[in-house]
mmCIF file of the N, C-alpha and C atoms, coordinates in Angstrom:
data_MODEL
# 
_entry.id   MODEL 
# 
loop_
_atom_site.group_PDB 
_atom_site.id 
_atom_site.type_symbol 
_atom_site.label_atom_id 
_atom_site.label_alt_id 
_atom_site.label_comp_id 
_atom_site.label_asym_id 
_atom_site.label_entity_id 
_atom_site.label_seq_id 
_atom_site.pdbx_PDB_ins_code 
_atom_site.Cartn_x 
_atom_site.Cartn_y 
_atom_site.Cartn_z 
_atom_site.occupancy 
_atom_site.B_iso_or_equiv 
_atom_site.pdbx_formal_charge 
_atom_site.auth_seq_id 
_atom_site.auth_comp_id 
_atom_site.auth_asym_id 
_atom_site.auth_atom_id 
_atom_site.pdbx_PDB_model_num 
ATOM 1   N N  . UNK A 1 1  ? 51.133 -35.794 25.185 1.00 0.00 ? 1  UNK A N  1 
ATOM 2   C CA . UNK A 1 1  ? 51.158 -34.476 25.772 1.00 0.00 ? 1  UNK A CA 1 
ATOM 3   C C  . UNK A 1 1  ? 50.131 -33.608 25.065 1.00 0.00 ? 1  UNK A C  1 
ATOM 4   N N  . UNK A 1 2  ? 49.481 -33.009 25.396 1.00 0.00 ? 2  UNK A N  1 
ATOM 5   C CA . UNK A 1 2  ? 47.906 -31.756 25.432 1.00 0.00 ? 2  UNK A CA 1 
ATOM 6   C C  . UNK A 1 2  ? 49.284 -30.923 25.128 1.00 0.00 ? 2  UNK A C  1 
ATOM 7   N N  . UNK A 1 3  ? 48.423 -30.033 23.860 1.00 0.00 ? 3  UNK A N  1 
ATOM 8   C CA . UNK A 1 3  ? 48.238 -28.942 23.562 1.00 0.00 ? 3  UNK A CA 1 
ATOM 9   C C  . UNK A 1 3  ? 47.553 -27.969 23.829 1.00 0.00 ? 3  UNK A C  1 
ATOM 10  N N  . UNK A 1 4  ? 47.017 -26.354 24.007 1.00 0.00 ? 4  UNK A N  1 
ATOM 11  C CA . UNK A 1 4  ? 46.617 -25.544 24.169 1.00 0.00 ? 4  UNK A CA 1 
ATOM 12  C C  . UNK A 1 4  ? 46.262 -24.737 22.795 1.00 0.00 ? 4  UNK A C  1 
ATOM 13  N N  . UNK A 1 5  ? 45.340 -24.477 21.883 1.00 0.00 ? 5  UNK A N  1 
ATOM 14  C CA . UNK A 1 5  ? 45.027 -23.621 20.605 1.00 0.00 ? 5  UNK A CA 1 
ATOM 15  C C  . UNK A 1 5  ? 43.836 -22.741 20.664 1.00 0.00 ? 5  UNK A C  1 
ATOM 16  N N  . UNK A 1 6  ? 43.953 -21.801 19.710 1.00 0.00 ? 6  UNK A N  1 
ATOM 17  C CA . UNK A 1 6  ? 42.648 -21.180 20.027 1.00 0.00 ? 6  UNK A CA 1 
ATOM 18  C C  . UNK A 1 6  ? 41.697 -22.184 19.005 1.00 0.00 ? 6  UNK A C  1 
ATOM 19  N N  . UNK A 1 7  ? 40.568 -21.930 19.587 1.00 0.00 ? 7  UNK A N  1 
ATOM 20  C CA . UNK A 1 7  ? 39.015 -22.257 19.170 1.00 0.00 ? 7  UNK A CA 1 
ATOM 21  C C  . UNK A 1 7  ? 38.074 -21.529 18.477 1.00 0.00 ? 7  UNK A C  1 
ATOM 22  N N  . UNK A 1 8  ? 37.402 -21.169 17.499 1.00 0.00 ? 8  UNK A N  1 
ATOM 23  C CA . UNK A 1 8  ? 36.860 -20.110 17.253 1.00 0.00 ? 8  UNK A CA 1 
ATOM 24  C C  . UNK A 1 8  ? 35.132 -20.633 17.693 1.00 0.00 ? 8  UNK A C  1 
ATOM 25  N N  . UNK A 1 9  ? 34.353 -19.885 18.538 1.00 0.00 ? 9  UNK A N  1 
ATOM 26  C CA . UNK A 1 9  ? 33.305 -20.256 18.925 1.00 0.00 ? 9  UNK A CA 1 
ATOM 27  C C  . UNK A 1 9  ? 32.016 -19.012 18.972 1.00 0.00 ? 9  UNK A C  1 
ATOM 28  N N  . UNK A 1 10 ? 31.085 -19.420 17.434 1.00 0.00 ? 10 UNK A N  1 
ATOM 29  C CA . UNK A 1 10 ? 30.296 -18.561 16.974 1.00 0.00 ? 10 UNK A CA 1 
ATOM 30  C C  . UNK A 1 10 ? 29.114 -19.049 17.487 1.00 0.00 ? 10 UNK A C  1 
ATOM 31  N N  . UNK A 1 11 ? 28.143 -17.803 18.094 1.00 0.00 ? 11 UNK A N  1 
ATOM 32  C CA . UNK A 1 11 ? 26.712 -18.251 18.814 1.00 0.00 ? 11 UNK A CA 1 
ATOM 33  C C  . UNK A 1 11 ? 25.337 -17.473 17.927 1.00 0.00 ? 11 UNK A C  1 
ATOM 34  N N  . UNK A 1 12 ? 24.343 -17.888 17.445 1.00 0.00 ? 12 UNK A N  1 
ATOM 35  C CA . UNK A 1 12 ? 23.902 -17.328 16.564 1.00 0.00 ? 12 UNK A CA 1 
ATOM 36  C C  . UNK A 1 12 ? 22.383 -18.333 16.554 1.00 0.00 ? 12 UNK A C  1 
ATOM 37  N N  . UNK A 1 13 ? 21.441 -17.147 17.882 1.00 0.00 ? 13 UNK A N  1 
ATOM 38  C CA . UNK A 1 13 ? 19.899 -17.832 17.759 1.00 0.00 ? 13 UNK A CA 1 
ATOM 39  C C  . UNK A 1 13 ? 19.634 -19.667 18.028 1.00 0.00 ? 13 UNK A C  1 
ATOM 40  N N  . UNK A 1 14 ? 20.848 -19.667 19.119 1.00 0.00 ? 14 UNK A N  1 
ATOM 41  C CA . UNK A 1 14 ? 20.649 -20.927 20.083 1.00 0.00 ? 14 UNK A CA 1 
ATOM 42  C C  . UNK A 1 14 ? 21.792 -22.182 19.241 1.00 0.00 ? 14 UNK A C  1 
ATOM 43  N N  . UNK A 1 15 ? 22.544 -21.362 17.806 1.00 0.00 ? 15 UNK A N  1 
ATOM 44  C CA . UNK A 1 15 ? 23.322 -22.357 17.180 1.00 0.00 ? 15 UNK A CA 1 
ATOM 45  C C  . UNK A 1 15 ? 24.374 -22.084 17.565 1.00 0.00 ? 15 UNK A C  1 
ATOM 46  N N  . UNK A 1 16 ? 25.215 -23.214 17.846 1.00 0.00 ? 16 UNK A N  1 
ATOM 47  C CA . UNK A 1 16 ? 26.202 -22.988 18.142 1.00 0.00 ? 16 UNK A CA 1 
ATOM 48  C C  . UNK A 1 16 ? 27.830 -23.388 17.111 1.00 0.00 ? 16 UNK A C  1 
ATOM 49  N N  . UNK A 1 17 ? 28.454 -22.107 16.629 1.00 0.00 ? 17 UNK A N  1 
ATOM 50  C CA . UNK A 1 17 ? 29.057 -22.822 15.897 1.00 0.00 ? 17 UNK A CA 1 
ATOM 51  C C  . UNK A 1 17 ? 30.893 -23.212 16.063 1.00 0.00 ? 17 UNK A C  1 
ATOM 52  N N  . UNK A 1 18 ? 31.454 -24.179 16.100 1.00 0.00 ? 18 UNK A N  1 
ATOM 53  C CA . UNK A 1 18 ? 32.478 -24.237 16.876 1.00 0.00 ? 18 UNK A CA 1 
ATOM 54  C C  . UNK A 1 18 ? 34.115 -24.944 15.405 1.00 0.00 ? 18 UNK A C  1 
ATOM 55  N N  . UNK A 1 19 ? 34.723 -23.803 15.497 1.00 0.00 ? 19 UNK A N  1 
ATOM 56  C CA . UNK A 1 19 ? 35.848 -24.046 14.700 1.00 0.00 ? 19 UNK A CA 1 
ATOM 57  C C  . UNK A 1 19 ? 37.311 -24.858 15.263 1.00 0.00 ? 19 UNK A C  1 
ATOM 58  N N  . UNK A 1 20 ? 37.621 -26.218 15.046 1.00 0.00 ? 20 UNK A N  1 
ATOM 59  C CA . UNK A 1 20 ? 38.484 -26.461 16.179 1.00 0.00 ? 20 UNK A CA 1 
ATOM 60  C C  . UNK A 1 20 ? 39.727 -26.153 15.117 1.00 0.00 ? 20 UNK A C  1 
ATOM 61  N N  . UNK A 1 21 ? 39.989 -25.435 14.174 1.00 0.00 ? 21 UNK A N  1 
ATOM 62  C CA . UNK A 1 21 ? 41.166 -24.890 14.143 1.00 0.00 ? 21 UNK A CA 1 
ATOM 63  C C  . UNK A 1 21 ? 42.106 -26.207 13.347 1.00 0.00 ? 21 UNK A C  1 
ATOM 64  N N  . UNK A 1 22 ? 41.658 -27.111 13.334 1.00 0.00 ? 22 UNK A N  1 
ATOM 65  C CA . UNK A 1 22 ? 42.550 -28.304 12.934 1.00 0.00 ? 22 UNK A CA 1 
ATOM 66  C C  . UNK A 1 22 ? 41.578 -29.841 13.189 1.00 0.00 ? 22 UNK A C  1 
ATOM 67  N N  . UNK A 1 23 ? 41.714 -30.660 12.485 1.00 0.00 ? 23 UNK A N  1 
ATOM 68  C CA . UNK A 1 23 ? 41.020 -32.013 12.014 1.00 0.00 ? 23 UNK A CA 1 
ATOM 69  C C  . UNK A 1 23 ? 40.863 -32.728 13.501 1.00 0.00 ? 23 UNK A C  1 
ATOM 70  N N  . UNK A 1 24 ? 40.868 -33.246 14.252 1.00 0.00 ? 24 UNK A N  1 
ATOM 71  C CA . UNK A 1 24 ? 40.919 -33.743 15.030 1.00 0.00 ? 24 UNK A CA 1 
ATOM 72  C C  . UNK A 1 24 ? 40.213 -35.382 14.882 1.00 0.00 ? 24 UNK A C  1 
ATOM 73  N N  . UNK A 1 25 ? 41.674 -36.348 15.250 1.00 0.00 ? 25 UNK A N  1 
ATOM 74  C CA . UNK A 1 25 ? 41.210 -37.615 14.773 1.00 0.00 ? 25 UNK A CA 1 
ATOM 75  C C  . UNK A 1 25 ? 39.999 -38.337 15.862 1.00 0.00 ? 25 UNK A C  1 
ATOM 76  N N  . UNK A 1 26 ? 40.388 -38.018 16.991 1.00 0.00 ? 26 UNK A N  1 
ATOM 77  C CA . UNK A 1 26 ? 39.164 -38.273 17.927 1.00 0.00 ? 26 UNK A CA 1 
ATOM 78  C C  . UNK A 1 26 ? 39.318 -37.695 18.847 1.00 0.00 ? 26 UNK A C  1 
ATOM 79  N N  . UNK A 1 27 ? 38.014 -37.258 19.801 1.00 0.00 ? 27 UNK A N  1 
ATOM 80  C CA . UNK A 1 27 ? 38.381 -36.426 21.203 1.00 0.00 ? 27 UNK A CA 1 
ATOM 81  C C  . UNK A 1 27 ? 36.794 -36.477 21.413 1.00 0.00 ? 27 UNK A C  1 
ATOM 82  N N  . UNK A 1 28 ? 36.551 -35.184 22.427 1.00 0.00 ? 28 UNK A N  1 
ATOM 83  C CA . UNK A 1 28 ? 35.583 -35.321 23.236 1.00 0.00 ? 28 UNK A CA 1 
ATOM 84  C C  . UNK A 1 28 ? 35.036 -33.901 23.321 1.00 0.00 ? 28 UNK A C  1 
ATOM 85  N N  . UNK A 1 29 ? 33.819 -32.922 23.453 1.00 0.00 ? 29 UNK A N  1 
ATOM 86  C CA . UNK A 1 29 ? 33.234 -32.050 23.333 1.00 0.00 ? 29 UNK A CA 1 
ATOM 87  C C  . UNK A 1 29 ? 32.082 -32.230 24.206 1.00 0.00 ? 29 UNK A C  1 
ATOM 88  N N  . UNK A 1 30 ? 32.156 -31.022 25.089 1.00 0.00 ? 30 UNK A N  1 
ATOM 89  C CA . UNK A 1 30 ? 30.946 -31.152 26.232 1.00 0.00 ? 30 UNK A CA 1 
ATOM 90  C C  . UNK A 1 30 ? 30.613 -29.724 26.101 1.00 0.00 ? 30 UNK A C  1 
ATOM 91  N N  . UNK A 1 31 ? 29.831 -28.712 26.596 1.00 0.00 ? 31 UNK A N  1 
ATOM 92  C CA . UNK A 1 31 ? 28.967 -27.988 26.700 1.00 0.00 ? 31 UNK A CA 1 
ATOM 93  C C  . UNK A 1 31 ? 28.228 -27.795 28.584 1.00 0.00 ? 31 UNK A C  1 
ATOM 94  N N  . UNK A 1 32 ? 28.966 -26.857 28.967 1.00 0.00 ? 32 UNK A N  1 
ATOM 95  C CA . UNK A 1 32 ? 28.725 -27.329 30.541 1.00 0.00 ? 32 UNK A CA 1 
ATOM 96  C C  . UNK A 1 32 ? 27.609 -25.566 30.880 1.00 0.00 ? 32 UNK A C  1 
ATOM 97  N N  . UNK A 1 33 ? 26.939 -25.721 31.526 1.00 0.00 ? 33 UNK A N  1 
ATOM 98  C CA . UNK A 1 33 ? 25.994 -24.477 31.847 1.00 0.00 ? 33 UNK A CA 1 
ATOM 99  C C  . UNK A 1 33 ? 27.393 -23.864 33.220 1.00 0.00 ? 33 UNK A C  1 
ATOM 100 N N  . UNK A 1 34 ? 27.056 -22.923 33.682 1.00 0.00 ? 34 UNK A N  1 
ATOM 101 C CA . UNK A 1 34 ? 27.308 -22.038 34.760 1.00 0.00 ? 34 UNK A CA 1 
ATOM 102 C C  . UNK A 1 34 ? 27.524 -22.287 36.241 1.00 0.00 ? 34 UNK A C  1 
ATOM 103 N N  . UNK A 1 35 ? 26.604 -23.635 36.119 1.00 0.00 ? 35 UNK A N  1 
ATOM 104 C CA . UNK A 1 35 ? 26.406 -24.246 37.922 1.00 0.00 ? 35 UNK A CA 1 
ATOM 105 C C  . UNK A 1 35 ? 27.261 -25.348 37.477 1.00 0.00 ? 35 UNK A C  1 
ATOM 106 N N  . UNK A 1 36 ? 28.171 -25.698 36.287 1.00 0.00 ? 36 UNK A N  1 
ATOM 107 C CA . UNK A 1 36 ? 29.189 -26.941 36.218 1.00 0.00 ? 36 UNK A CA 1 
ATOM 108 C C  . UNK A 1 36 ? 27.781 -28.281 35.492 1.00 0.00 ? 36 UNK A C  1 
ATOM 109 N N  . UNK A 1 37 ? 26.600 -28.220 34.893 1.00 0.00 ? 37 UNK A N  1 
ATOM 110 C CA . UNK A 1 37 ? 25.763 -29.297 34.775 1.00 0.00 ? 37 UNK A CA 1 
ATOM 111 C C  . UNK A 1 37 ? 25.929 -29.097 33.225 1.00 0.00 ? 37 UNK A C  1 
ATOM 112 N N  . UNK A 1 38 ? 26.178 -30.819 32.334 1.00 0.00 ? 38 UNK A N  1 
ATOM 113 C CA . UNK A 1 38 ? 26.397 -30.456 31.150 1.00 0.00 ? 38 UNK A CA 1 
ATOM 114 C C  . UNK A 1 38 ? 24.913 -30.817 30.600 1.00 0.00 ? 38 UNK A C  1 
ATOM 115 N N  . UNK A 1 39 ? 25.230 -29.378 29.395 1.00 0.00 ? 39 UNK A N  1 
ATOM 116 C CA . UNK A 1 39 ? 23.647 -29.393 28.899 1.00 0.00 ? 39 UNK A CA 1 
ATOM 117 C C  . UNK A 1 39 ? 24.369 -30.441 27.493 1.00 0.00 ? 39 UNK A C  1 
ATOM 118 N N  . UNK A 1 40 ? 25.649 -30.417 27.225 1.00 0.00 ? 40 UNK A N  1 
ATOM 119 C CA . UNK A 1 40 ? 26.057 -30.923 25.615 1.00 0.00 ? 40 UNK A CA 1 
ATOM 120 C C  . UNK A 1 40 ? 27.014 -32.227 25.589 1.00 0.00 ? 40 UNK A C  1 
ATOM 121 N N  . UNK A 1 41 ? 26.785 -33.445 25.336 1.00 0.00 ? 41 UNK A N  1 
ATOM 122 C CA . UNK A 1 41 ? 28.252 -34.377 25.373 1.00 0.00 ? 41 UNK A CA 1 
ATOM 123 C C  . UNK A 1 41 ? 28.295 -34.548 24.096 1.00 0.00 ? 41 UNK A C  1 
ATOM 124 N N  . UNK A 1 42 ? 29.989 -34.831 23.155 1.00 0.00 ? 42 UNK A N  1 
ATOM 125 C CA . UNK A 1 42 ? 29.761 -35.604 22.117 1.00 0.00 ? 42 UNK A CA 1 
ATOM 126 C C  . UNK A 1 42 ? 31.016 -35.976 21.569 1.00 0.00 ? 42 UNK A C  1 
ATOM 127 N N  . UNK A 1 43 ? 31.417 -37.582 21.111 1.00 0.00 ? 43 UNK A N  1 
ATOM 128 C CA . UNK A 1 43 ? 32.527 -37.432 20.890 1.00 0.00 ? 43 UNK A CA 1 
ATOM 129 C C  . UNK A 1 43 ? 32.926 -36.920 19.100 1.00 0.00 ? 43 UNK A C  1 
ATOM 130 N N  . UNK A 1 44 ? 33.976 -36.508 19.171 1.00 0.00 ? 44 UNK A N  1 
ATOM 131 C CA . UNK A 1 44 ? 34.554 -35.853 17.519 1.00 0.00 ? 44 UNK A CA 1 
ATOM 132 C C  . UNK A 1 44 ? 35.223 -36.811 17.060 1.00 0.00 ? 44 UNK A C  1 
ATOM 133 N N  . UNK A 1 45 ? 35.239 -37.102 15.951 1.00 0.00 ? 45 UNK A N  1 
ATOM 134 C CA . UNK A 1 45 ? 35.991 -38.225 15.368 1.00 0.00 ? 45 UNK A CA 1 
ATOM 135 C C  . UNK A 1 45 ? 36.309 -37.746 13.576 1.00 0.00 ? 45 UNK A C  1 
ATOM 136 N N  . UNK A 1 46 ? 37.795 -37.203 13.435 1.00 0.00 ? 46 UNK A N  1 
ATOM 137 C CA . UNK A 1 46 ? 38.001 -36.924 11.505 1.00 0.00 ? 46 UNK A CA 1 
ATOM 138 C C  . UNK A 1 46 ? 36.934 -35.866 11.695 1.00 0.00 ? 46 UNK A C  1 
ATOM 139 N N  . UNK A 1 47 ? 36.844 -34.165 12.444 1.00 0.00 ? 47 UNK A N  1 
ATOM 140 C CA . UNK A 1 47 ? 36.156 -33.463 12.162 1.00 0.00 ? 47 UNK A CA 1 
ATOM 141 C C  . UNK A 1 47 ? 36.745 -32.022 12.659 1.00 0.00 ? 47 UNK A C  1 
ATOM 142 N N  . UNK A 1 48 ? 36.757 -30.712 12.117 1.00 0.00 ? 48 UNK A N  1 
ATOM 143 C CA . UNK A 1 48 ? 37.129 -29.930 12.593 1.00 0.00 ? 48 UNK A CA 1 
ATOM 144 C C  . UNK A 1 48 ? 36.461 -28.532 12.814 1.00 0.00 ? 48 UNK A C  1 
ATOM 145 N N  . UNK A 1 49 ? 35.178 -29.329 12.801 1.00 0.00 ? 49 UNK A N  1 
ATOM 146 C CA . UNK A 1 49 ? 34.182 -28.423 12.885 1.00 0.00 ? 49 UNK A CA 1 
ATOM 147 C C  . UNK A 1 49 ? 33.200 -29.022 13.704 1.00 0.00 ? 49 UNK A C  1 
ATOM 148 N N  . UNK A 1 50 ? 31.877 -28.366 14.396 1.00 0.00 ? 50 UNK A N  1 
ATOM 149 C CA . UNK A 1 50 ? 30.593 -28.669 14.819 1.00 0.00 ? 50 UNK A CA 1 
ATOM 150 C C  . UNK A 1 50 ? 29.904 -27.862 15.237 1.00 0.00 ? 50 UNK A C  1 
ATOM 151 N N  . UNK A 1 51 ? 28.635 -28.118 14.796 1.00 0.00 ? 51 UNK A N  1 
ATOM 152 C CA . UNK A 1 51 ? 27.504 -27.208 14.807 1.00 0.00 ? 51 UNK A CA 1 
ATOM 153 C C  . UNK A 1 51 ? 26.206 -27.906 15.748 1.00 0.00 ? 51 UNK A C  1 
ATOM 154 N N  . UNK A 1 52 ? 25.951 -27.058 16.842 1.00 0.00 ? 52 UNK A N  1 
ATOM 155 C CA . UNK A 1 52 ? 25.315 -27.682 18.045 1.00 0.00 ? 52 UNK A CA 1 
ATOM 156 C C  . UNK A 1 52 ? 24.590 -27.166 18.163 1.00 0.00 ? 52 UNK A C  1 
ATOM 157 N N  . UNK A 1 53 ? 23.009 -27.582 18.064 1.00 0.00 ? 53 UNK A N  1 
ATOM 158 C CA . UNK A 1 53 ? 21.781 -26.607 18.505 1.00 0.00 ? 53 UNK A CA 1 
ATOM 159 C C  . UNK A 1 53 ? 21.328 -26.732 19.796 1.00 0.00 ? 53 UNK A C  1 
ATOM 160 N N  . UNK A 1 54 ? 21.712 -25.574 20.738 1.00 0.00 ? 54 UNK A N  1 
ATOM 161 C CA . UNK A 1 54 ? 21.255 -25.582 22.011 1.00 0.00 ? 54 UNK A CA 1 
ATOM 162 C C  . UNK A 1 54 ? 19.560 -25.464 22.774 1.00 0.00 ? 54 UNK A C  1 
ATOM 163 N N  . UNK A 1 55 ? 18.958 -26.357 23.538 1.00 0.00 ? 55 UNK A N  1 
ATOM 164 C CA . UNK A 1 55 ? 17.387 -25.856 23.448 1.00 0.00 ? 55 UNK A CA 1 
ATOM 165 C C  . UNK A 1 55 ? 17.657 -25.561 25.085 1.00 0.00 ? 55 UNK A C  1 
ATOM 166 N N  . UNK A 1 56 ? 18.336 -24.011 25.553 1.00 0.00 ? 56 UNK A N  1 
ATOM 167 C CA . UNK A 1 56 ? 18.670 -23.650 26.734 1.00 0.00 ? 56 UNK A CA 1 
ATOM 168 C C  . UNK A 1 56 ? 18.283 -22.455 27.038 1.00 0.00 ? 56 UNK A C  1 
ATOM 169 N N  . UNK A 1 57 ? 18.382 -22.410 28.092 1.00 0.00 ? 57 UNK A N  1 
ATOM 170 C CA . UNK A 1 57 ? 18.029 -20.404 28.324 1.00 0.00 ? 57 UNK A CA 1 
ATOM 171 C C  . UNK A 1 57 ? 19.099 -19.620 28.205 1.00 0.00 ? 57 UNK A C  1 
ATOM 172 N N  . UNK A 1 58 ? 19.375 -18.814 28.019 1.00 0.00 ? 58 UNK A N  1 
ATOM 173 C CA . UNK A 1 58 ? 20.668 -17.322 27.847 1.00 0.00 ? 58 UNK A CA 1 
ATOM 174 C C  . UNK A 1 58 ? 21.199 -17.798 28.596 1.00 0.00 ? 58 UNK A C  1 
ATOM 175 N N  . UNK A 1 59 ? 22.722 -17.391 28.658 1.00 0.00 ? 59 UNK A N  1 
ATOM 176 C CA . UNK A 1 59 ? 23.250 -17.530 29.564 1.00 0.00 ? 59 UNK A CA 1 
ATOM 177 C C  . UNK A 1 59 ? 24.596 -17.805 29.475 1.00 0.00 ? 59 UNK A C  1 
ATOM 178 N N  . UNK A 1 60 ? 25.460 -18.427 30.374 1.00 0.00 ? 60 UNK A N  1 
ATOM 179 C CA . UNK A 1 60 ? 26.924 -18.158 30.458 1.00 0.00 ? 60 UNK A CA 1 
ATOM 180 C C  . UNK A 1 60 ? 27.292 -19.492 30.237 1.00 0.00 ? 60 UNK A C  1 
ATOM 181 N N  . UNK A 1 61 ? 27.741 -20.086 28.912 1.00 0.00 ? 61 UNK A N  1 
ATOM 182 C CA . UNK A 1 61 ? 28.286 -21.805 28.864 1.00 0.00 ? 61 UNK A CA 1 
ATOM 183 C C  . UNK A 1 61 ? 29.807 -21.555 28.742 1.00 0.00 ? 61 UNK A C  1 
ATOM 184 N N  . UNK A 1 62 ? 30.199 -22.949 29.057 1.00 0.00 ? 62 UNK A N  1 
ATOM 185 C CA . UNK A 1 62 ? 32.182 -23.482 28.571 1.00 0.00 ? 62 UNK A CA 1 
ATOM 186 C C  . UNK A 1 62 ? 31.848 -24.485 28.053 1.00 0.00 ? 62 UNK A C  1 
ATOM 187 N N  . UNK A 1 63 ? 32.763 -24.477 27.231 1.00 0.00 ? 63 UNK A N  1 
ATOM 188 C CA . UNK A 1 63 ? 32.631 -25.772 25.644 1.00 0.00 ? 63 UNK A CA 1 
ATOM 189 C C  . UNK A 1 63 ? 33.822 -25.956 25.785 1.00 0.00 ? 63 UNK A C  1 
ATOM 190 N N  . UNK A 1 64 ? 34.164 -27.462 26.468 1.00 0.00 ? 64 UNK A N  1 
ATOM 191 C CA . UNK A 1 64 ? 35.469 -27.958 26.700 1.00 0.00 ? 64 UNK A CA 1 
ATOM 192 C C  . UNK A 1 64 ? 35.088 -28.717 25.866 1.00 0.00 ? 64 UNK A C  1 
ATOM 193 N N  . UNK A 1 65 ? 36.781 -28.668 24.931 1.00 0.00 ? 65 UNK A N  1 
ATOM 194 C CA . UNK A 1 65 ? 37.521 -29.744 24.177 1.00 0.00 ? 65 UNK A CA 1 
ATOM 195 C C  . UNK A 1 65 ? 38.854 -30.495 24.326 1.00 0.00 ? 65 UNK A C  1 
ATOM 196 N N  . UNK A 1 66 ? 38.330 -31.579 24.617 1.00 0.00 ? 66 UNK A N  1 
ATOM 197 C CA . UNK A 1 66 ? 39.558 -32.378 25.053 1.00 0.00 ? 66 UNK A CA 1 
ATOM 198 C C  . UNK A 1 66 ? 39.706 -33.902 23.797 1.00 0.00 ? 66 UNK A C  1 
ATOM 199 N N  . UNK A 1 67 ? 41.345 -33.682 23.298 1.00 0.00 ? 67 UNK A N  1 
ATOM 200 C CA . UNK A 1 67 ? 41.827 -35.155 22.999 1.00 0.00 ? 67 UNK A CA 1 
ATOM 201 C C  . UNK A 1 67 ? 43.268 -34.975 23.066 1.00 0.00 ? 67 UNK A C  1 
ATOM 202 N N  . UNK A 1 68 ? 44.080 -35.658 22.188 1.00 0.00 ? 68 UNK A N  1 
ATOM 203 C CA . UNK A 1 68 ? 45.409 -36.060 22.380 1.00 0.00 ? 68 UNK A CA 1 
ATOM 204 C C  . UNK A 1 68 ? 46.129 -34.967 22.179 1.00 0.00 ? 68 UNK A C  1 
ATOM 205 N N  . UNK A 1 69 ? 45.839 -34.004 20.545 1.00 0.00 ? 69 UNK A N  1 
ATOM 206 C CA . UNK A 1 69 ? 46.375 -32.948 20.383 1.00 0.00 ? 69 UNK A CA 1 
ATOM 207 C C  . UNK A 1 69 ? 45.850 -31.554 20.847 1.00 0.00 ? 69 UNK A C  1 
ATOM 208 N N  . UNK A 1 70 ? 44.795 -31.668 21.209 1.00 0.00 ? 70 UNK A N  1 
ATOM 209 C CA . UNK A 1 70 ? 44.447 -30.494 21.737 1.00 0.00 ? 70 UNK A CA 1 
ATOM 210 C C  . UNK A 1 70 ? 43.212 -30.345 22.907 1.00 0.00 ? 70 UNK A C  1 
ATOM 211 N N  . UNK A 1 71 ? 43.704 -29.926 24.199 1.00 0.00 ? 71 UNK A N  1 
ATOM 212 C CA . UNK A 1 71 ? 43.201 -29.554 24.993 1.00 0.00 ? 71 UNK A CA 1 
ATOM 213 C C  . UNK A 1 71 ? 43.026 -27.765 25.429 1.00 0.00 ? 71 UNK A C  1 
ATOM 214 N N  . UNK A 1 72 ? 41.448 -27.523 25.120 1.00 0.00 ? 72 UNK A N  1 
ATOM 215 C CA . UNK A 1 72 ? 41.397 -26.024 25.700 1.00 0.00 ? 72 UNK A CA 1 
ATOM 216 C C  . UNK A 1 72 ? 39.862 -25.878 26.466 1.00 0.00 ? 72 UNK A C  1 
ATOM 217 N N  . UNK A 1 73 ? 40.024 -24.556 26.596 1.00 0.00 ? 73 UNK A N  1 
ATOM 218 C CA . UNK A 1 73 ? 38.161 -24.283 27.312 1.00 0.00 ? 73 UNK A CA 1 
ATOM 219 C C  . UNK A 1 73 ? 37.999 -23.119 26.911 1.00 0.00 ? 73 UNK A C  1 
ATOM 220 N N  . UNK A 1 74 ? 37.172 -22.732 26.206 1.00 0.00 ? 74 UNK A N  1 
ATOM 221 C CA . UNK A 1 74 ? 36.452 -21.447 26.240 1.00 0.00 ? 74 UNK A CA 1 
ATOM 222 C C  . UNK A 1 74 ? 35.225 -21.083 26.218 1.00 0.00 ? 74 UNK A C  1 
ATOM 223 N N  . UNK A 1 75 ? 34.973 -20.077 26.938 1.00 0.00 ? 75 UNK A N  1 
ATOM 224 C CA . UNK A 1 75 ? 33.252 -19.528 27.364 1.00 0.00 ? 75 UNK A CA 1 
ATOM 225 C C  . UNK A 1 75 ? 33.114 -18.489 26.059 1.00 0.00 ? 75 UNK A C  1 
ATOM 226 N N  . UNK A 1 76 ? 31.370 -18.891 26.055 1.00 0.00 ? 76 UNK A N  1 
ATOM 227 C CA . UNK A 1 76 ? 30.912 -17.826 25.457 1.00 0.00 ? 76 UNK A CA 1 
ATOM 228 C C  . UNK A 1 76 ? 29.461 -18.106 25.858 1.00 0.00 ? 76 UNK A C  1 
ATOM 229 N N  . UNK A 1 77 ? 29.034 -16.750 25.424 1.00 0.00 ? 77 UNK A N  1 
ATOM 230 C CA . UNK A 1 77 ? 27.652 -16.143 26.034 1.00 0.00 ? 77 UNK A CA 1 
ATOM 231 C C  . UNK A 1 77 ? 26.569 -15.843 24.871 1.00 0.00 ? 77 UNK A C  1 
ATOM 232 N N  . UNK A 1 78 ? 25.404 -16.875 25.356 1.00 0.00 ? 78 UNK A N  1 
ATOM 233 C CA . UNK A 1 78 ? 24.446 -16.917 24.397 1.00 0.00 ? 78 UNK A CA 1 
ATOM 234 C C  . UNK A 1 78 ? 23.238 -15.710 24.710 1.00 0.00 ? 78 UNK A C  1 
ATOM 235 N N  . UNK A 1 79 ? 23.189 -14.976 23.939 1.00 0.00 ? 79 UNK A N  1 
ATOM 236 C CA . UNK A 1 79 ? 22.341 -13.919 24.100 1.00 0.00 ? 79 UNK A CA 1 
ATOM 237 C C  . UNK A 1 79 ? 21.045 -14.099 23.498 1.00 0.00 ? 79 UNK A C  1 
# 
């Protein structure tokens, strides 16, 4: 059964920095643009952190994280 947690998700000159709040033994991390096309895939494995350098234009992304214990989505906006 998926969980729901918050995420903390810091954007800073195309870096992206993403707090998952707790270790996560394996799961999955994508990065999807606005029209649904992913600019980011990657799987997490023993990590509760990641730092993603985006080479994209401004704009409006969702950074879905999905595994066993925790499933969420949240947008944020790269300025």
């Amino acid at each position: 059964m998926a969980n729901t947690k918050s995420v903390m998700v810091l954007v800073r000159d195309k870096i992206v920095y993403i707090d998952l709040g707790e270790i996560l033994k394996q799961g999955r991390l994508s990065i999807d643009d606005i029209k649904g096309n992913t600019v980011y895939k990657a799987e997490i494995a023993d990590s509760h952190y990641e730092v993603i350098i985006l080479d994209q234009p401004r704009g409006k992304y969702w950074v879905n994280i999905t595994s066993d214990s925790l499933k969420t989505k949240k947008s944020f906006h790269i300025k």
